[in-house]
C-alpha positions in Angstrom: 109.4 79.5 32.9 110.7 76.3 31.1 110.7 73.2 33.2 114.3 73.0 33.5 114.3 76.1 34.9 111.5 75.5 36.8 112.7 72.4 38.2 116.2 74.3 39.0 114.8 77.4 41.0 112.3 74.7 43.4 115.3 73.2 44.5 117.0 76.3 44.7 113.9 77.6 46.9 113.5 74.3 49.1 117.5 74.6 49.9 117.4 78.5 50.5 114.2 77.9 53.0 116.0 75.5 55.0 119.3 77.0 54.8 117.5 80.1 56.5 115.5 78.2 59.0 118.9 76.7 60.7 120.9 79.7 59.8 118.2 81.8 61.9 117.9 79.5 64.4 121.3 79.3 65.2 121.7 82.5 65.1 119.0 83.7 67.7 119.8 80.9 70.3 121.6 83.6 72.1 118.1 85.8 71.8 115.9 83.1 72.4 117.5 82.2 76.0 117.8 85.6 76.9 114.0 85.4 76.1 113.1 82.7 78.6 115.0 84.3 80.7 113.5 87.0 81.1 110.4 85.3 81.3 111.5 83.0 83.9 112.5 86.7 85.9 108.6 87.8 85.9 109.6 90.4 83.4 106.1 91.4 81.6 105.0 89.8 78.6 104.8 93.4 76.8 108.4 93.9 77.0 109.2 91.2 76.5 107.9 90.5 73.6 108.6 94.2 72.5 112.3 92.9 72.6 111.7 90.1 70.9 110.3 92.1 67.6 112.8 94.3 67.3 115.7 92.1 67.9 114.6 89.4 65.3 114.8 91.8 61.9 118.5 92.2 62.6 119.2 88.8 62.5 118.0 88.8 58.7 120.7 91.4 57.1 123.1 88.5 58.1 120.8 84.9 57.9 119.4 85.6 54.3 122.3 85.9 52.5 124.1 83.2 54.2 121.2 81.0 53.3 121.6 82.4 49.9 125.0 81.3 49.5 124.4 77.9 51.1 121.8 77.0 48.8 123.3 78.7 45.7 126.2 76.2 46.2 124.6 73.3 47.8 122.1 73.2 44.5 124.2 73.8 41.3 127.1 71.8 43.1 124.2 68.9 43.4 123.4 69.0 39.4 127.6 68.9 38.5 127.9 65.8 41.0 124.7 63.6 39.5 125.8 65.1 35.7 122.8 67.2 35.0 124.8 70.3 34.1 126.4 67.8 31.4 123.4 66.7 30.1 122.0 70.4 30.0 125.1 71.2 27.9 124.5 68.3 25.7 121.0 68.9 24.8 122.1 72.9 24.0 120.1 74.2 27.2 121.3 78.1 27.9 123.2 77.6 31.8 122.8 81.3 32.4 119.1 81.0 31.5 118.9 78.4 34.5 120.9 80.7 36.2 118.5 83.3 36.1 115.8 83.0 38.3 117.9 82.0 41.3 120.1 85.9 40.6 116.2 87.5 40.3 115.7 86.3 43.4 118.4 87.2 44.9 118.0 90.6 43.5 114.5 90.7 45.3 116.0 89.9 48.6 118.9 92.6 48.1 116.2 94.9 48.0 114.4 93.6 50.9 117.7 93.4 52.9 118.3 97.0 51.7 114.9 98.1 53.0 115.3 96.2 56.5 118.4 97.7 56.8 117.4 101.5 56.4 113.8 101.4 58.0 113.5 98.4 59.9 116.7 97.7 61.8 117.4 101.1 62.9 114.2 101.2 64.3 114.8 97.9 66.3 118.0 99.3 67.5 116.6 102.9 68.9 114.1 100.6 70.9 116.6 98.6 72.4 118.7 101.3 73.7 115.6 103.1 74.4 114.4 100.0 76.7 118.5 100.5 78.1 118.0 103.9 79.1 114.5 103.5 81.1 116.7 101.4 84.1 114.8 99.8 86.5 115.7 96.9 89.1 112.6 95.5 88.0 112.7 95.7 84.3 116.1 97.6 83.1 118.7 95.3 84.7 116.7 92.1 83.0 117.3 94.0 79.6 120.9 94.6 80.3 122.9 91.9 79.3 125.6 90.4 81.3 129.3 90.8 79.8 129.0 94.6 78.8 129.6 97.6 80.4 126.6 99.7 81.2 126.8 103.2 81.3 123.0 104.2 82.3 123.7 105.1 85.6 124.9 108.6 85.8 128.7 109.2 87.3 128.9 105.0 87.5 129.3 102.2 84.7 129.2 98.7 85.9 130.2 95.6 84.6 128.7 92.0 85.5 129.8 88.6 84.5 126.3 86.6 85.0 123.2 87.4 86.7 120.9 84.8 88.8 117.8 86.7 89.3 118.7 90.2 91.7 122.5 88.5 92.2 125.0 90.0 89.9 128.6 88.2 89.8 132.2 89.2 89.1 130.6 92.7 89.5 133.1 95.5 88.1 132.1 99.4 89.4 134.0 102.6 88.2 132.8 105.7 90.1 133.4 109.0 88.9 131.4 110.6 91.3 134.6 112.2 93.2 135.5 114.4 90.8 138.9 114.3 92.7 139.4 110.8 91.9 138.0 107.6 90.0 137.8 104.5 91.7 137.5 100.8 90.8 135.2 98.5 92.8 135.1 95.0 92.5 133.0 92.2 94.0 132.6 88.8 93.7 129.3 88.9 93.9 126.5 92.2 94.5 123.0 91.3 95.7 120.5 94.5 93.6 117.7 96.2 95.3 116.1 99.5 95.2 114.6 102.3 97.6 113.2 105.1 95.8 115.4 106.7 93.2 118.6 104.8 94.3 119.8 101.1 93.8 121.9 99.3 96.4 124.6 96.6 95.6 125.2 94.8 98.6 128.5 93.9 97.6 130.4 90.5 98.8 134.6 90.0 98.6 134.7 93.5 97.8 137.7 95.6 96.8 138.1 99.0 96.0 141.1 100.8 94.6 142.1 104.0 95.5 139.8 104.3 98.7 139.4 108.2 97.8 141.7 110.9 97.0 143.5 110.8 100.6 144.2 106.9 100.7 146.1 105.7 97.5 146.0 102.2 98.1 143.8 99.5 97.6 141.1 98.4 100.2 139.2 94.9 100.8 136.2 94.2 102.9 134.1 91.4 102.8 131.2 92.9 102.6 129.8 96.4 101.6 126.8 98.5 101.0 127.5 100.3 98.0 124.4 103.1 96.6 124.2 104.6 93.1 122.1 107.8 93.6 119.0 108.8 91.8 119.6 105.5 89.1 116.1 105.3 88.9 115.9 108.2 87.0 114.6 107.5 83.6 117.0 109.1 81.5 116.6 111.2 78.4 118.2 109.0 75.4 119.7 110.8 72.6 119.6 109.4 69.2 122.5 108.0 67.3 123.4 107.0 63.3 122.5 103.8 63.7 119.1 104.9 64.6 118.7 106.4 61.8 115.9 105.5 58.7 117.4 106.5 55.1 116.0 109.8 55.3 117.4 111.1 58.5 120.8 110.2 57.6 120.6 111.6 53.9 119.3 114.8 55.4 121.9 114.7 58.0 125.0 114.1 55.6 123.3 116.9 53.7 123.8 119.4 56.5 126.5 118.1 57.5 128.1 119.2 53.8 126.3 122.2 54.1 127.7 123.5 57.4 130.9 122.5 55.7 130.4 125.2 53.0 129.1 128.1 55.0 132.6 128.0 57.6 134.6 127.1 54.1 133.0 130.7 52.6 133.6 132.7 56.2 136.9 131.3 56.5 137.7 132.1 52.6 136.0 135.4 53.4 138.6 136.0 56.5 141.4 135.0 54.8 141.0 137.1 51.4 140.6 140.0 53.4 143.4 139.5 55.9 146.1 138.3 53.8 145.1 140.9 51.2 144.6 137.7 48.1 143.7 139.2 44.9 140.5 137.4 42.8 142.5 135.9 40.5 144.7 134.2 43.2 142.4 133.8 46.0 141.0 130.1 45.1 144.4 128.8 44.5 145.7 130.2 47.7 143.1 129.3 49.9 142.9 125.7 48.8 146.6 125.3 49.9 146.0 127.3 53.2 146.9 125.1 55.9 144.0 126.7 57.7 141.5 126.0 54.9 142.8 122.1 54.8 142.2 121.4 58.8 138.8 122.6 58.9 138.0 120.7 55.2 139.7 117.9 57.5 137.4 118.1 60.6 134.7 118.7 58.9 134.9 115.7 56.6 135.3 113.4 59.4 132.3 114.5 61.4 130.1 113.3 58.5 132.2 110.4 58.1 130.1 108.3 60.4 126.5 108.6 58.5 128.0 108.0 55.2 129.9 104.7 55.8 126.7 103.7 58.0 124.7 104.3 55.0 127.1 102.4 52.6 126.9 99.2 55.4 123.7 99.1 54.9 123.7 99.0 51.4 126.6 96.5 51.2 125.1 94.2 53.8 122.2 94.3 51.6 124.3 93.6 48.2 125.4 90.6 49.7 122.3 88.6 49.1 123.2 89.5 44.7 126.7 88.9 44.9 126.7 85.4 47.2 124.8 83.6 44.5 126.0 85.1 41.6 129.4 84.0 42.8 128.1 80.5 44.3 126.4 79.3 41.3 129.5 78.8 38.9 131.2 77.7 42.0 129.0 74.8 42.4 128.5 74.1 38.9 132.5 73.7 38.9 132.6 71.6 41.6 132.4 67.8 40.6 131.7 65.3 42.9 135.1 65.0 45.0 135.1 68.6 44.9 131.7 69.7 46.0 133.6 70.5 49.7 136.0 72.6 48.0 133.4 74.8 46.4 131.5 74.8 49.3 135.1 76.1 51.6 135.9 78.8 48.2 132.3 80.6 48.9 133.0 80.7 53.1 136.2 82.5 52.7 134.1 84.9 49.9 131.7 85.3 52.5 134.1 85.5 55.7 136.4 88.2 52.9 133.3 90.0 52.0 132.3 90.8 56.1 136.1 91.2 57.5 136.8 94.0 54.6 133.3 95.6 55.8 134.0 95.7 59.3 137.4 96.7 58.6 136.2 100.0 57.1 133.6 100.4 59.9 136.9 100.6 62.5 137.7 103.0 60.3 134.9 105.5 59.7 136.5 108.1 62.5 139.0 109.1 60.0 137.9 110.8 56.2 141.2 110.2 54.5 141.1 107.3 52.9 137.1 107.4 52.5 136.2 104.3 54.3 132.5 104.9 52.7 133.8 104.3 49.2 136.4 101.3 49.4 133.4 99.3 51.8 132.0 98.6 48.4 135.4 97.0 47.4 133.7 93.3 48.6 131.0 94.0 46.1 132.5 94.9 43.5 135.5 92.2 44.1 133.0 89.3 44.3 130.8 90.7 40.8 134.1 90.4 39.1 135.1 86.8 40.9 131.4 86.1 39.5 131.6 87.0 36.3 135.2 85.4 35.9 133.9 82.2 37.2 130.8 82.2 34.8 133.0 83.3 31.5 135.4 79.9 32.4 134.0 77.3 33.7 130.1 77.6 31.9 
């Protein structure tokens, strides 16, 4: 490593590590006081901790290439203001060669992110909703947060606004235990305790709407004891995509294509011999059948889910590669008036590169317009804004 390049990539590694240390720490203030607090509720240190660990990894698919493109920009955009890059260009000096180790790196940290993203985050996640599923007034409601609906309990999902050690407030209760008849239940405030199997909300300001299937209306009370039966009961938690290392879900889009097959070949099977298709014509006919195309359909969209997880992951990991390659000629553009500007061109890359992502993840319930494919579309935009950046301007 030449000294220039040397003296580029330290600067480019002192930014990145403090660009991740505030990045990370702003993003886990929201962890870190749910933290205390559940320290300051007597949770035990086990769990809590046990939280902590596998909350923390996600944090990184999002903090690392943030920092990434922070430093990326924040460096080169530092050598244009003071004339450096000038003075590289005048003594003949190579910009992509100084550009190099800063896109290796990044390449190193795409495959980190990549591996984080397929072994360690779904592990983190499992454990979470694991931890959800084990309710207790002791531990389970402490790992509930506030502002979501809960749906552990069985026949009841509540919602609370805030919680202040066993008091829950602007408590929100729909009951579907009548199967006649599902009723809302709202309280200012609920006060949480247990007996056996079955918590009580002693429920203040209370309203409930209907009253049951006899009385339409709405009811008020100012106070109420309200029981959810046998919500104690751990619970058996079933597993979900995102839980999912990269070999489960390869294996499970797999059998998802090969159960696809096997009803295509009965159904082809069915048909030939019912509508009487000859060899020759049987193919083309079958791939037209209206039949045929609904169950190609359905089929498709119930492996939809695994395969646009797995390409999030991978995207979320290509972010770390395409932020710098993209923020490097941005800062080395930028001159000293400008170094804002630059700085404002690779947030809206970033903010562009997320929104298209989590536009196809809203997405991934339908097959037609492969929402696993065009998620790659921020990738593959910003390598070409990269490599039109560094053709012009270096």
């Amino acid at each position: 490593m030449k000294t220039i390049e040397r003296y580029v990539f330290g600067a480019f590694l002192s930014s990145f590590a403090l660009s991740a240390l505030v990045l990370t720490f702003v993003l886990t203030i929201g962890l870190l006081v749910q933290i205390v607090g559940f320290i300051l509720d007597g949770i035990a240190p086990s769990l809590v901790g046990k939280f902590a660990m596998v909350s923390f990894p996600e944090t990184l698919q999002w903090t690392i290439p943030l920092a990434l493109l922070v430093s990326s920009v924040l460096v080169f955009s530092r050598l244009s203001a003071d004339s450096e890059i000038a003075a590289m260009r005048a003594c003949g000096i190579n910009l992509l060669s100084v550009m190099r180790y800063p896109a290796l790196f990044a390449l190193l940290c795409t495959l980190l992110g990549a591996y984080l993203n397929n072994e360690i985050v779904p592990r983190g996640h499992e454990v979470r909703r694991s931890l959800k599923s084990k309710v207790s007034v002791e531990t389970g409601l402490d790992v509930l947060e506030p502002g979501m609906w809960i749906d552990d309990f069985p026949k009841v999902k509540i919602y609370f606004g805030a919680k202040e050690g066993a008091w829950l407030r602007d408590l929100v209760v729909m009951d579907y235990s009548n199967p006649k008849v599902d009723r809302m239940i709202r309280a200012s405030k609920a006060l949480v305790t247990g007996e056996g199997r079955d918590v009580t909300l002693d429920l203040y300001s209370m309203t409930v709407d209907p009253l049951d299937e006899n009385h339409p209306g709405m009811m008020r009370v100012n106070r109420y004891l309200y029981t959810v039966k046998d919500a104690l009961k751990e619970s058996k938690y079933t597993r979900k995509t995102k839980d999912f290392d990269f070999k489960e879900i390869v294996e499970a889009i797999r059998g998802a294509k090969a159960v696809e097959k096997t009803a295509l070949d009965k159904l082809f099977a069915a048909k030939k011999a019912e509508m009487g298709w000859s060899d020759a014509e049987a193919a083309s006919l079958f791939a037209a059948d209206p039949q045929a195309k609904a169950l190609r359909r359905e089929i498709r969209r119930s492996r939809s889910k695994n395969m646009v997880e797995l390409s999030k992951r991978f995207v979320f990991a290509a972010a770390s590669l395409c932020f710098v390659l993209v923020g490097m000629p941005l800062g080395i553009r930028a001159q000293r008036r400008e170094s804002t500007v630059g700085m404002a061109i690779s947030l809206l890359v970033a903010l562009g590169y997320y929104l298209v992502v989590m536009l196809m993840l809203s997405l991934e319930k339908t097959y037609v317009i492969r929402p696993d494919i065009l998620m790659w579309l921020p990738v593959a935009a910003s390598l070409a804004l990269a490599f039109w950046f560094t053709k012009k301007h270096l």
